[in-house]
C-alpha positions as CSV (number, residue, x, y, z in Angstrom):
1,X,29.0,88.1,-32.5
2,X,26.4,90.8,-32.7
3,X,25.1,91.1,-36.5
4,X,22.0,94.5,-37.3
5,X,20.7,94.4,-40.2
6,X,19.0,98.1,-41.0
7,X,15.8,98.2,-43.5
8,X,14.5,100.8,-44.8
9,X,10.1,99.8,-44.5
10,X,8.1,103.2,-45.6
11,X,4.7,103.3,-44.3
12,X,4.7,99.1,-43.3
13,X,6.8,99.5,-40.7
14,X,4.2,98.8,-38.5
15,X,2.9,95.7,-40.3
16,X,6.9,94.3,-39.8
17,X,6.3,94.9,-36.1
18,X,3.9,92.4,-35.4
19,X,5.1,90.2,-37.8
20,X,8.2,89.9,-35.6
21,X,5.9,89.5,-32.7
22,X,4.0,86.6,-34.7
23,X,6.7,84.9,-36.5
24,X,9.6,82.2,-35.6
25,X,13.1,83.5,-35.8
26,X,14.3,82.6,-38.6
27,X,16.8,83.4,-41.6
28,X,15.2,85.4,-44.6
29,X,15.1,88.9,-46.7
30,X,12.7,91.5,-45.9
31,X,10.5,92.4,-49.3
32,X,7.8,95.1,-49.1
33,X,4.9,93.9,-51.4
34,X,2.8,96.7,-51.5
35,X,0.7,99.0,-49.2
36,X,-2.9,98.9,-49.3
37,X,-5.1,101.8,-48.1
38,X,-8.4,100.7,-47.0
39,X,-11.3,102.1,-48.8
40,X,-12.4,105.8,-47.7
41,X,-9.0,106.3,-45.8
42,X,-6.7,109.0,-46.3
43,X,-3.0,108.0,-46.6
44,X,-2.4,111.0,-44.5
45,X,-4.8,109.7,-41.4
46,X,-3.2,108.6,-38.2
47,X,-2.8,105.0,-38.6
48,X,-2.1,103.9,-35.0
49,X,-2.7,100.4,-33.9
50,X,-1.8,96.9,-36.2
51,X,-2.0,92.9,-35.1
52,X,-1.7,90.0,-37.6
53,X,-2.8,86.5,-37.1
54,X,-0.5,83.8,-35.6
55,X,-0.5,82.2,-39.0
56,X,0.0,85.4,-40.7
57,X,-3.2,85.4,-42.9
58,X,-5.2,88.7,-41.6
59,X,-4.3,92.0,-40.9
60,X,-6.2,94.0,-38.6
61,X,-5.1,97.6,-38.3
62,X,-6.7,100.9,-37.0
63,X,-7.1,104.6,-37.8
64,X,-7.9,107.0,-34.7
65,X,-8.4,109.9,-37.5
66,X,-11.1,108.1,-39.3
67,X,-15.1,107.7,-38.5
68,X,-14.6,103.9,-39.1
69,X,-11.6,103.4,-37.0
70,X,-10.8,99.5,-37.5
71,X,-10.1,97.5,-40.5
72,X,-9.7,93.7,-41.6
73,X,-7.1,92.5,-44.3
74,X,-6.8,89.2,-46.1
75,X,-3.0,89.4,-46.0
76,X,-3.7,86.7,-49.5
77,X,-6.1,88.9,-51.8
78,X,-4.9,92.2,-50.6
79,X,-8.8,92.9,-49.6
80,X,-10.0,95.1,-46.9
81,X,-13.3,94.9,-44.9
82,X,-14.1,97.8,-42.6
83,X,-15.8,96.8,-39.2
84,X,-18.6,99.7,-38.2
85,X,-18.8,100.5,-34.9
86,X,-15.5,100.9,-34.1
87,X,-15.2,104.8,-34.9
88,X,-11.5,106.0,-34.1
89,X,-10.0,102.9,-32.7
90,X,-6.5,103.1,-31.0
91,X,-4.1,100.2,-30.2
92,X,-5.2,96.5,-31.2
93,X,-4.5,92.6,-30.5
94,X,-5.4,89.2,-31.2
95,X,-5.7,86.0,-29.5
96,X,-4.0,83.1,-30.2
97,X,-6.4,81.1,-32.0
98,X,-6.8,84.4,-34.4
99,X,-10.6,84.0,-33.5
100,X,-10.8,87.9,-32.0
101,X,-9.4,91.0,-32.3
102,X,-9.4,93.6,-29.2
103,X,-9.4,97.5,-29.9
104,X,-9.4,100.1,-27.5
105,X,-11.0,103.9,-28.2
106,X,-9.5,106.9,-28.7
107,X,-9.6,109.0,-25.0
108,X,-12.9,110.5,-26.1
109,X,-14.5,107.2,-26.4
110,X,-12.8,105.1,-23.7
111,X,-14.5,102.2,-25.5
112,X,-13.2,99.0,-26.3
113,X,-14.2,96.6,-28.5
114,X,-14.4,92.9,-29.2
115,X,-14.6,91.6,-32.8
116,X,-15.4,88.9,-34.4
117,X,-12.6,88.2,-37.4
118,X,-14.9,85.3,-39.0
119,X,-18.2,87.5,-39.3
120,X,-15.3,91.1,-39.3
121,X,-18.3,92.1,-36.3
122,X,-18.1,93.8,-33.1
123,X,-19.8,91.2,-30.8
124,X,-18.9,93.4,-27.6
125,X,-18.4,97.0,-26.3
126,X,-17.0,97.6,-23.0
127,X,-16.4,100.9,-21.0
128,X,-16.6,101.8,-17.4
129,X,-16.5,105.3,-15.9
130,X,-13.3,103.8,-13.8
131,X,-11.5,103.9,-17.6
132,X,-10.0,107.3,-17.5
133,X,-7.0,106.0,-19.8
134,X,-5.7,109.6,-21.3
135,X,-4.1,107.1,-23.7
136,X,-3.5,103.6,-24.3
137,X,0.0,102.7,-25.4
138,X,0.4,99.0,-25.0
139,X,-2.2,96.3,-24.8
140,X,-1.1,92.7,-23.3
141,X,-3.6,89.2,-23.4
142,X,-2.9,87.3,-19.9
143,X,-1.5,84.1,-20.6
144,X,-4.8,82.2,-20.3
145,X,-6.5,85.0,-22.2
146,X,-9.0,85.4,-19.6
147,X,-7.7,89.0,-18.8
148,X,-7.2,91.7,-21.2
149,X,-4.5,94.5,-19.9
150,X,-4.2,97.9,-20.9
151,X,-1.4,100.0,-20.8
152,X,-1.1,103.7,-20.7
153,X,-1.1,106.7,-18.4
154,X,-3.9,108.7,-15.8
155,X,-4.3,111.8,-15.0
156,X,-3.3,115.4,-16.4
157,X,-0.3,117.7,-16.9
158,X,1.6,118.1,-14.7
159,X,0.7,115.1,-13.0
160,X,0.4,111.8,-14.9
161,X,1.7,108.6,-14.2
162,X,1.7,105.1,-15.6
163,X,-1.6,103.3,-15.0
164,X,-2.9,99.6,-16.1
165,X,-6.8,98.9,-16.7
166,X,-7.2,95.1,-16.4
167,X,-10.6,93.7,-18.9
168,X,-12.5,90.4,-17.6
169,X,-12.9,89.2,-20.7
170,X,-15.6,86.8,-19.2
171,X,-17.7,89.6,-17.4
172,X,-16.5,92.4,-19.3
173,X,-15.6,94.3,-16.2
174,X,-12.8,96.8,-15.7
175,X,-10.6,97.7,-13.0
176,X,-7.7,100.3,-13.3
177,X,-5.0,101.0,-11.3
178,X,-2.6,104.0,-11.3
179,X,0.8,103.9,-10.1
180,X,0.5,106.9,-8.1
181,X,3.7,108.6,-9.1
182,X,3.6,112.0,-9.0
183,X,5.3,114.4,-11.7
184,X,4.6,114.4,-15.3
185,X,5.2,110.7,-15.6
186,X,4.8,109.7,-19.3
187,X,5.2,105.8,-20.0
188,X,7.3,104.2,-22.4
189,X,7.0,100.9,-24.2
190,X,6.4,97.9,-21.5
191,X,7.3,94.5,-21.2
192,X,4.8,91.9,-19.9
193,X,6.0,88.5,-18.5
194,X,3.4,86.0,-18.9
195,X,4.7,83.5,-16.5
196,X,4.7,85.6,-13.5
197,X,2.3,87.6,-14.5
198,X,3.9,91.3,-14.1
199,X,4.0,93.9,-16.3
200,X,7.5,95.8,-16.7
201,X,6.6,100.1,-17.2
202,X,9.6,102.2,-18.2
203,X,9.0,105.9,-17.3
204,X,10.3,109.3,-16.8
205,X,9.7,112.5,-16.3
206,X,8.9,114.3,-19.7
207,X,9.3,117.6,-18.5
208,X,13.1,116.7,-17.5
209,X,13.8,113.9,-19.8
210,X,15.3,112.4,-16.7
211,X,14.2,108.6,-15.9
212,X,12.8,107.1,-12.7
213,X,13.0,104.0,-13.3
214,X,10.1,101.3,-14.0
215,X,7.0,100.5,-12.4
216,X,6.0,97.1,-12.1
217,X,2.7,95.9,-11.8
218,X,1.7,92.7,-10.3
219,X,-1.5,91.6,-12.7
220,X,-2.2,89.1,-9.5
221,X,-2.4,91.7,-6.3
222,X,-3.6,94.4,-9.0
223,X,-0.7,96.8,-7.6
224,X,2.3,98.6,-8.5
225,X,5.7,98.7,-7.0
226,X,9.0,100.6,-7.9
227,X,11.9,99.0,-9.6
228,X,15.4,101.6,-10.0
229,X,17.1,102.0,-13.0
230,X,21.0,102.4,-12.4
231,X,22.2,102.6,-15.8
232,X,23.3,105.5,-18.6
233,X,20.3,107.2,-20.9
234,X,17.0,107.1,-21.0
235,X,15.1,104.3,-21.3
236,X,12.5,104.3,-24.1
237,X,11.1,100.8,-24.4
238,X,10.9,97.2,-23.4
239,X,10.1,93.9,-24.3
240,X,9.7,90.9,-22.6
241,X,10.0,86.9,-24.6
242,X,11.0,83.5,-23.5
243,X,12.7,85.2,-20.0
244,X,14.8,87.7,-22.5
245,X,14.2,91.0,-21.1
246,X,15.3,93.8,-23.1
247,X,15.2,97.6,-23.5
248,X,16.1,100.1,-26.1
249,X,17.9,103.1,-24.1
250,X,18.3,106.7,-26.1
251,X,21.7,108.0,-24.6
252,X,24.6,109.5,-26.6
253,X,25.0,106.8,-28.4
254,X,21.3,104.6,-28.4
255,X,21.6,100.9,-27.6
256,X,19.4,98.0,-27.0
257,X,20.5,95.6,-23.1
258,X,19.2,93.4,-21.1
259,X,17.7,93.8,-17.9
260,X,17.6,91.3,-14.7
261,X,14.8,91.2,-12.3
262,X,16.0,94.1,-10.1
263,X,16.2,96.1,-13.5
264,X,19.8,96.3,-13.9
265,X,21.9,96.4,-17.1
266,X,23.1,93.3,-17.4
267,X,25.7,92.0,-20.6
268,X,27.1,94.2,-23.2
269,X,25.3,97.0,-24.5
270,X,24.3,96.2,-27.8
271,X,24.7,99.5,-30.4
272,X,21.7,100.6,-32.8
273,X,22.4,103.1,-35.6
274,X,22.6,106.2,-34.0
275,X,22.2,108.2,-37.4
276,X,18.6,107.2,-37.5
277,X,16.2,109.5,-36.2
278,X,13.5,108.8,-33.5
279,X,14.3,105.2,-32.6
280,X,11.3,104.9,-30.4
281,X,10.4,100.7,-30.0
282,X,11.8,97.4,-29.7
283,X,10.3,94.2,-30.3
284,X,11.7,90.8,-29.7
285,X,11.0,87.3,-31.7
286,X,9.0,85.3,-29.7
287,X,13.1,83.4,-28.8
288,X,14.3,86.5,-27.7
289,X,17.1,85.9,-30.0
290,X,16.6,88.7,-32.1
291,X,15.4,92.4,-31.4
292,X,13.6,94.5,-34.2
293,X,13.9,98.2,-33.3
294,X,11.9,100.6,-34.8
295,X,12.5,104.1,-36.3
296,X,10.0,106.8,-36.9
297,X,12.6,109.3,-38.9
298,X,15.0,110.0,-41.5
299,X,17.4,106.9,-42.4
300,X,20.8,108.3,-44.2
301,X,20.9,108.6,-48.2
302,X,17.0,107.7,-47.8
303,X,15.1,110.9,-46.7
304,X,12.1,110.5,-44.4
305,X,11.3,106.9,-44.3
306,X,10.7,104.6,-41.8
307,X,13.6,101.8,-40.8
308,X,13.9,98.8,-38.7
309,X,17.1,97.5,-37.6
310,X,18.0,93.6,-36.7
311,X,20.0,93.4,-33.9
312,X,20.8,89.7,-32.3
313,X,20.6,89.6,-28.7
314,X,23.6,87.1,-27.9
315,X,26.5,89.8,-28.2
């Protein structure tokens, strides 16, 4: 039986993203503790990028508004440390071991960083002049963590498409590939599956709102193919965990499904509360057994607040 569980999360909702994306499945009621607003920043800057330690001890979130750009939190004291060098950092991940954070630049910069979480340094600054990212909207660690992929789009209206730069994390060198569509192609959330190594791009034509389909990009060859979407809406985002492929679909009615290889509905459509407004990202527990999707807007009897709803997977 499906069970969605809808939570109203103010300005942490993007703490309780990667928290799901960190975190076991598990049974257990969301608190909000308090929200902490590094030193200098303006609550009103444009906080864009967060990742949290696999043992969920630090923090590291970013601000592409702000001079500094990246901060580090000690989830235990509350405490923030900004990391210089690092002015108007964008999206943001962490390895495994929670030894590194990776940060990309805004698409003035093109920059991305490596830092340090022990000394809260940046040990390495990469760019190439093949990095023509417009903007970075996902960022994915290969399964070994030798790779470093970055999701986002080329080019300039009216003609974008989906495009992945791939980071040697060894070298430092970068390689980016577009997709080659052609039309004002604007990505949505993607879906990376570590075990074969291919990155899942929903997209569509922003100028329509009509959807293509996906592109799918084989991290191995570095290139892109076409996959059809054949079902009703729009598809807004993906996510990818323990073979669970999912995506959260903005029709008359919004709904989260699952998708087979071929990218084809598969199962019953899985209903998200279509009174909130701007349901714009899914994320799945590292199981797949539960989806946490995400809503910019207004949540009924609450005003403008942010929400995530709980939605298990096995209808």
């Amino acid at each position: 039986m499906k069970k969605k569980l809808l939570i109203g999360l103010g300005a942490l909702v993007a703490s309780a993203a990667v928290l799901a994306s960190a975190l076991p499945a598990q049974a257990y009621t969301p608190t909000v503790s308090g929200i902490l607003y590094p030193p200098g920043v303006d609550p009103g800057d444009t906080w864009v990028g967060g990742a949290v330690t696999s043992d969920a001890k630090t923090f590291v979130v970013t601000d592409s508004n702000n001079p500094v750009g990246l901060w580090v939190i000690d989830v235990a004291s509350n405490t923030a440390t900004a990391v210089t060098a690092t002015p108007r950092a964008g999206q943001v991940i962490i390895d495994k071991a929670g030894a590194f954070a990776y940060a990309y630049g805004n698409h003035t910069s093109r920059n991305i960083y490596k830092i340090d979480l022990s000394t809260k340094t940046v040990v390495a600054t990469w760019t190439d002049p093949a990095l023509t990212l417009n903007s970075s909207l996902q960022m994915f660690l290969s399964g070994d963590e030798s790779s470093l992929y970055l999701v986002g789009y080329a080019g300039n209206y009216p003609a974008v498409a989906p495009a992945v730069a791939t980071v040697n994390l060894a070298s430092g060198t970068i390689a980016q590939v577009s997709s080659g569509a052609t039309g004002n192609y604007v990505p949505g959330g993607a879906a990376y599956d570590t075990v074969s190594g291919h990155i899942f791009i929903p997209y569509k034509d922003s100028a329509t709102g009509l959807v293509s389909g996906f592109k799918d990009f084989n991290t191995t060859a570095n290139t892109f193919s076409g996959v059809v979407w054949t079902g009703s809406g729009v598809l807004n985002a993906c996510d990818l965990k323990s073979a669970v492929w999912v995506c959260l679909v903005d029709d008359t009615n919004p709904y989260i499904t699952k998708i087979d290889s071929t990218g084809t509905a598969t199962g019953t459509p899985l209903a998200v509360d279509a009174a909130v407004d701007d349901i714009d990202s899914v994320t799945l527990t590292p199981d797949g057994s539960q989806a946490y999707v995400f809503a910019s807007g207004s949540v009924p009897g609450a005003g403008s607040k942010a929400s995530a709803q709980v939605v298990d997977t096995a209808a």
